[in-house]
C-alpha distance (Angstrom), angle and dihedral (degrees) to the residues before:
residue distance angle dihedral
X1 . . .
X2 3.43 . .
X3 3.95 96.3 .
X4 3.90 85.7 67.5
X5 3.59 86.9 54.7
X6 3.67 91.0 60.2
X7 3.88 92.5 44.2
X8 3.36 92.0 58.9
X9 3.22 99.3 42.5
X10 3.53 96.8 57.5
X11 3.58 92.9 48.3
X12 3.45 92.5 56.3
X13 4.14 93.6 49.4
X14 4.10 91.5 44.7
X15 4.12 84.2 58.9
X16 3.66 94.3 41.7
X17 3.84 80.7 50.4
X18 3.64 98.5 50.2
X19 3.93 88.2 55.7
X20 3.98 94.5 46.9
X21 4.00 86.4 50.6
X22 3.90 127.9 25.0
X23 3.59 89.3 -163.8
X24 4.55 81.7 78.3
X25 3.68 121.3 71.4
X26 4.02 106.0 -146.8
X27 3.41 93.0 -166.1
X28 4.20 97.2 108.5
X29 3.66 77.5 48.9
X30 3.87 92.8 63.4
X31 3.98 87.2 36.4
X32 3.53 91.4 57.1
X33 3.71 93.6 50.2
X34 3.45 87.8 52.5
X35 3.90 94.5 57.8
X36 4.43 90.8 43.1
X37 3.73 84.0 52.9
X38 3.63 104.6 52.5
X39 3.77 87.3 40.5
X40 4.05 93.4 49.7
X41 3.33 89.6 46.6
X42 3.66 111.9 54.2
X43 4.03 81.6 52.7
X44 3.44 82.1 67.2
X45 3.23 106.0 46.8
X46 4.20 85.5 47.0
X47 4.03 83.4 59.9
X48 3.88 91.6 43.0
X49 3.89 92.7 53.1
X50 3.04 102.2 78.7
X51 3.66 93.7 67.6
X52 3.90 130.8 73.4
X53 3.82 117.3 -89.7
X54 3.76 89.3 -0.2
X55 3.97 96.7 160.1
X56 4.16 81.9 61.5
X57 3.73 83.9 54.5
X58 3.79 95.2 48.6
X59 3.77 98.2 50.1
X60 3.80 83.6 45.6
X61 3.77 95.8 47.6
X62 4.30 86.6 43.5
X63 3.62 91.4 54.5
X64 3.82 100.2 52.8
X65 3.64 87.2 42.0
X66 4.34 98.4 54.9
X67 3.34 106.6 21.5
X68 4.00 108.8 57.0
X69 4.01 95.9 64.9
X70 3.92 89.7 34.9
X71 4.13 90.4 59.6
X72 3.71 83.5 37.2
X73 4.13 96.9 52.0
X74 4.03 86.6 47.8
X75 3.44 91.3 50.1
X76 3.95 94.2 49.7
X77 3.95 85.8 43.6
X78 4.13 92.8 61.5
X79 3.81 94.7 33.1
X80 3.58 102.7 56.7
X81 4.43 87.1 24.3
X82 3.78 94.1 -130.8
X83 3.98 107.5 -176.9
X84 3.72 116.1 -124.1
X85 3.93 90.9 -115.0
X86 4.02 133.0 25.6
X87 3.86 108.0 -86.5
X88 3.71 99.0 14.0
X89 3.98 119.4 112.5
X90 3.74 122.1 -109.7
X91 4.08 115.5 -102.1
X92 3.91 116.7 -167.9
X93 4.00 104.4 -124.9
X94 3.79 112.8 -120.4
X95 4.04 112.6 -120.6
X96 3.35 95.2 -91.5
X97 3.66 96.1 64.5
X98 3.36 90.9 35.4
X99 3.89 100.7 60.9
X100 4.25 85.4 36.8
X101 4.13 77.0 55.1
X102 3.58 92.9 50.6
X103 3.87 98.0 35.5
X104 3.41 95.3 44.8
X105 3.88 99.1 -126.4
X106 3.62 101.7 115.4
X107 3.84 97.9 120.1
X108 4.12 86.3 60.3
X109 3.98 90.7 68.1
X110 3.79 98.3 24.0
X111 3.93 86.6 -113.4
X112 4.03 109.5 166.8
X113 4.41 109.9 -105.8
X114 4.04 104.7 -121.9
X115 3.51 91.5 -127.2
X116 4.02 121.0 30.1
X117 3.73 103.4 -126.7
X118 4.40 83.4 64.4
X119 3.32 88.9 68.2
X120 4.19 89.1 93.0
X121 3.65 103.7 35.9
X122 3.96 85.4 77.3
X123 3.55 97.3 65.1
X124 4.12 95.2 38.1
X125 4.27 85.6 55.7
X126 4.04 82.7 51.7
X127 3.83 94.5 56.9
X128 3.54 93.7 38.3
X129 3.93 86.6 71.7
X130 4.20 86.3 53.9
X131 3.41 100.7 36.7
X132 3.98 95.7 88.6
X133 3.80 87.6 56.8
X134 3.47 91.4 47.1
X135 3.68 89.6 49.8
X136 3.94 92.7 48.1
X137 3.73 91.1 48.4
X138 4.23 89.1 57.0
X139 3.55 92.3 49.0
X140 3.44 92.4 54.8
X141 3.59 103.3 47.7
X142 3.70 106.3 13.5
X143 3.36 122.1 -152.3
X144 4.12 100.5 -6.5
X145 4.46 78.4 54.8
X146 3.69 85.7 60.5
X147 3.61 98.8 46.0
X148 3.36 97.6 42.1
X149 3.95 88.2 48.6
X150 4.11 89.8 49.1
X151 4.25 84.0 60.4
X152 3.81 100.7 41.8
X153 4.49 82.7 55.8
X154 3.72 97.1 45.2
X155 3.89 93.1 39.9
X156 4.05 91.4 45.1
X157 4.12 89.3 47.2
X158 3.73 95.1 46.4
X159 4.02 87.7 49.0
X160 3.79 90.4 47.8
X161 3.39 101.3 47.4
X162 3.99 92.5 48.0
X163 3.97 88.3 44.9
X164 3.58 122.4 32.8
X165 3.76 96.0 13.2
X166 4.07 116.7 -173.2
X167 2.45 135.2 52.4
X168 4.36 83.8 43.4
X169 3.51 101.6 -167.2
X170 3.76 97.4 176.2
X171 4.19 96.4 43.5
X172 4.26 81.0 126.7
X173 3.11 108.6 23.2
X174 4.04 88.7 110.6
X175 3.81 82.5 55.4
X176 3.24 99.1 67.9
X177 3.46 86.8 45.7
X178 3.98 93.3 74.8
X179 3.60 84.7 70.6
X180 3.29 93.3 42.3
X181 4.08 85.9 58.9
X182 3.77 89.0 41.5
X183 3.78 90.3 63.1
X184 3.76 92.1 40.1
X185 4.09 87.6 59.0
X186 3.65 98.6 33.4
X187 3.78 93.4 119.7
X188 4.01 86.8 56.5
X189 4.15 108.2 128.5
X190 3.59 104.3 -109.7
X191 3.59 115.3 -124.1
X192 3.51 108.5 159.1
X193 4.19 118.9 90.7
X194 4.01 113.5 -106.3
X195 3.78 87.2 -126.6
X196 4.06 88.7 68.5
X197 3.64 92.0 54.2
X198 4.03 99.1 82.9
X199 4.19 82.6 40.1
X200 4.34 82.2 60.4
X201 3.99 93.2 53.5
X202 3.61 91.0 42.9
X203 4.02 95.0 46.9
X204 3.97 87.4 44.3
X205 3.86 89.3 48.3
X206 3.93 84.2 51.1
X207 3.23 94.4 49.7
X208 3.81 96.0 47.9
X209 3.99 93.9 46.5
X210 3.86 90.7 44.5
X211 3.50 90.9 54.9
X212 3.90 93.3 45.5
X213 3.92 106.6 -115.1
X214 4.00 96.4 -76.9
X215 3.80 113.4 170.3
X216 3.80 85.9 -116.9
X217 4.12 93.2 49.7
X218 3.67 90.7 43.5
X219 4.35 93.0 46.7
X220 3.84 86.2 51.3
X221 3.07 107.0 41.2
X222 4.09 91.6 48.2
X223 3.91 84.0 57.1
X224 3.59 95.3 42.8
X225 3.86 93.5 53.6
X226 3.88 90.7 35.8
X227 4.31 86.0 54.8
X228 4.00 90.1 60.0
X229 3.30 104.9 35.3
X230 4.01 94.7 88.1
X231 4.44 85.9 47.6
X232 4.08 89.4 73.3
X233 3.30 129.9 84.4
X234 3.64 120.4 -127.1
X235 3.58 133.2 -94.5
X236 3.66 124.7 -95.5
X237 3.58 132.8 -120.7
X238 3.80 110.0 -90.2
X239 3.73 141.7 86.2
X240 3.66 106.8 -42.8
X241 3.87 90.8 44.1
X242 3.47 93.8 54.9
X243 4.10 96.2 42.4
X244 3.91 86.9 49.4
X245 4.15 90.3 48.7
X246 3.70 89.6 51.3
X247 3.74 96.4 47.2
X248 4.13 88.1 38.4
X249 3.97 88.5 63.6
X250 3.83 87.5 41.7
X251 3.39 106.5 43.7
X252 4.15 100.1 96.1
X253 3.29 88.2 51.7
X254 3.78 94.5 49.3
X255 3.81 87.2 43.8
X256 3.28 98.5 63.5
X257 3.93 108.3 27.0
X258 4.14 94.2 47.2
X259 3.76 96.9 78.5
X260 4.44 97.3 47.3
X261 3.87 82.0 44.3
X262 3.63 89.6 48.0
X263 3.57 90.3 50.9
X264 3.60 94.1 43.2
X265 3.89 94.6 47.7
X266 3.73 98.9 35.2
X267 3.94 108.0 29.0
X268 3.86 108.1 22.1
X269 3.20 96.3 46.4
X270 3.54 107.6 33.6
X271 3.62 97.1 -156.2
X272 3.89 118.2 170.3
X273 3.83 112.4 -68.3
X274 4.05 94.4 -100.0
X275 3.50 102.3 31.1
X276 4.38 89.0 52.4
X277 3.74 92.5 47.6
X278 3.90 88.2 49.7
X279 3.42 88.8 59.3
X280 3.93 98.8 40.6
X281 4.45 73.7 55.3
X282 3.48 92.7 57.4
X283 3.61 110.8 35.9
X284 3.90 95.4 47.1
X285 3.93 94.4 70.5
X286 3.99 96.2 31.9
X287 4.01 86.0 50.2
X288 3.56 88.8 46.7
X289 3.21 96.3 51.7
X290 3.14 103.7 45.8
X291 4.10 91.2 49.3
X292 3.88 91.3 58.1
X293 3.62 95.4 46.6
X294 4.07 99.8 45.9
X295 3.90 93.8 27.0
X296 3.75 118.5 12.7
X297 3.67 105.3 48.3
X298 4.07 95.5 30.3
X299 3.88 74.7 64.0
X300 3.49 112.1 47.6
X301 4.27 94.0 45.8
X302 4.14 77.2 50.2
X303 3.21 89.7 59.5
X304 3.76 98.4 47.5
X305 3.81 95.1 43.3
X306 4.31 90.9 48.7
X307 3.86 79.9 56.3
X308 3.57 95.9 46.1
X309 3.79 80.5 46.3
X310 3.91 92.6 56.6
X311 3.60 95.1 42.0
X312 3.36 103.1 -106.5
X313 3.18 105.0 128.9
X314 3.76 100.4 60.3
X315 3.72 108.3 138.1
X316 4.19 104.8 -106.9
X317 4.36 87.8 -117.0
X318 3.65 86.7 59.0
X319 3.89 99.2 60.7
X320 3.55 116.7 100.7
């Protein structure tokens, strides 16, 4: 779908924005992450169903797929000491934030992320463990299963935050659920033109700026955007589908890598303004690259052969 390509694409490039400019908030660009995710995902899981223990093989194929360039971004963080913000000096983490670093729990205990873009990939690892209940619950009862799901997320946020308050483990939870109501309308007739799609994103990103990134801005707007995104019809071939594919299948790698390259480019070096920023252009999509090809993708078909390995992905008809 090559309309999720461009979501995620532009989420990715509004973060990498934020970083290159503290004047942009790259929050929506994390929201809308949140809402491709959940959406790619129970896709996945509708292909992975049909085999035995499949939600074994989804955690398994989730953690190969995360957790390899996380481990490997904390490790470049302490070996070349890059501070957590321009200027600032470099403080070794004690163990505890180290292993919440690593095991990707630091939201749970309010522990700082070594690097700022790891702030989110706490609270995607979190849903993964509900997604396959989520899933289950939309194949049961379709679209009134997603809806219903979408209200049980923003009503359980909005009574954590006013409750417990931090640590708020469920602040986007009803994020994730505008994927989660993508999926549930997928078979929708699409009526709307492709070239209105990026117009959407931009109008929710308006929307969620304009009304200052509240939790209850950011939940609806997630949903809102979520609840059209099945209504337009899907790019065609050409040169913005193919530059949003290509960053798409990039775009964890450029996530994580932009800001150390940044620093190394930009701060460490301190080469003249243009000439640094011409290599921050440079090494982002090499780096990238280079990560998903030696890393990332080594990973993920690990992943899927250690559950082929385990048995898990026996097609259901072929259990005795």
């Amino acid at each position: 779908m090559k309309n999720l390509d461009v979501l995620r694409s532009i989420a990715v490039l509004v973060v990498v924005a934020a970083h290159c400019d503290s004047r942009i908030d790259g929050r929506f660009g994390v929201l809308i992450f949140f809402v491709h995710t959940s959406f790619v995902l129970m896709m996945s899981m509708e292909r992975l169903s049909v085999r035995t223990q499949w939600p074994l093989q989804f955690y398994l194929q989730r953690i190969f797929r995360i957790f390899p360039l996380s481990i490997l971004c904390v490790c470049a963080v302490l070996a070349a000491r890059i501070p957590y913000t321009a200027g600032a000096e470099f403080h070794w983490p004690t163990p505890a934030v180290l292993l919440a670093n690593l095991g990707l729990y630091q939201n749970v205990f309010e522990m700082p992320s070594l690097s700022p873009p790891m702030w989110s990939l706490p609270y995607e690892v979190q849903m993964y463990l509900l997604l396959p209940v989520v899933f289950w619950m939309v194949r049961k009862y379709g679209q009134g299963g997603a809806v219903l799901l979408a209200v049980i997320a923003t009503i359980i946020a909005f009574l954590e935050k006013n409750t417990i308050g931090d640590p708020w483990l469920t602040k986007f939870f009803p994020c994730f659920m505008g994927g989660t109501l993508a999926y549930g309308l997928r078979k929708a007739a699409p009526v709307c033109p492709a070239w209105a799609w990026p117009i959407c994103i931009a109008l929710a990103g308006a929307i969620c700026y304009g009304g200052g990134l509240t939790a209850p801005v950011q939940w609806f707007t997630c949903l809102g955007l979520g609840s059209v995104t099945p209504f337009f019809r899907d790019l065609g071939s050409g040169v913005v589908s193919r530059l949003a594919a290509w960053i798409a299948r990039y775009s964890y790698g450029i996530y994580l890598s932009h800001l150390p390259i940044r620093w190394l480019c930009v701060d460490r070096w301190q080469s003249p303004g243009v000439l640094g920023w011409a290599a921050f252009a440079v090494l982002v999509p090499v780096v990238s690259f280079l990560l998903y090809h030696a890393i990332e993708r080594p990973m993920i078909e690990f992943g899927r052969e250690l559950g082929g390995q385990l048995g898990l992905q026996q097609p259901k008809a072929a259990i005795s």
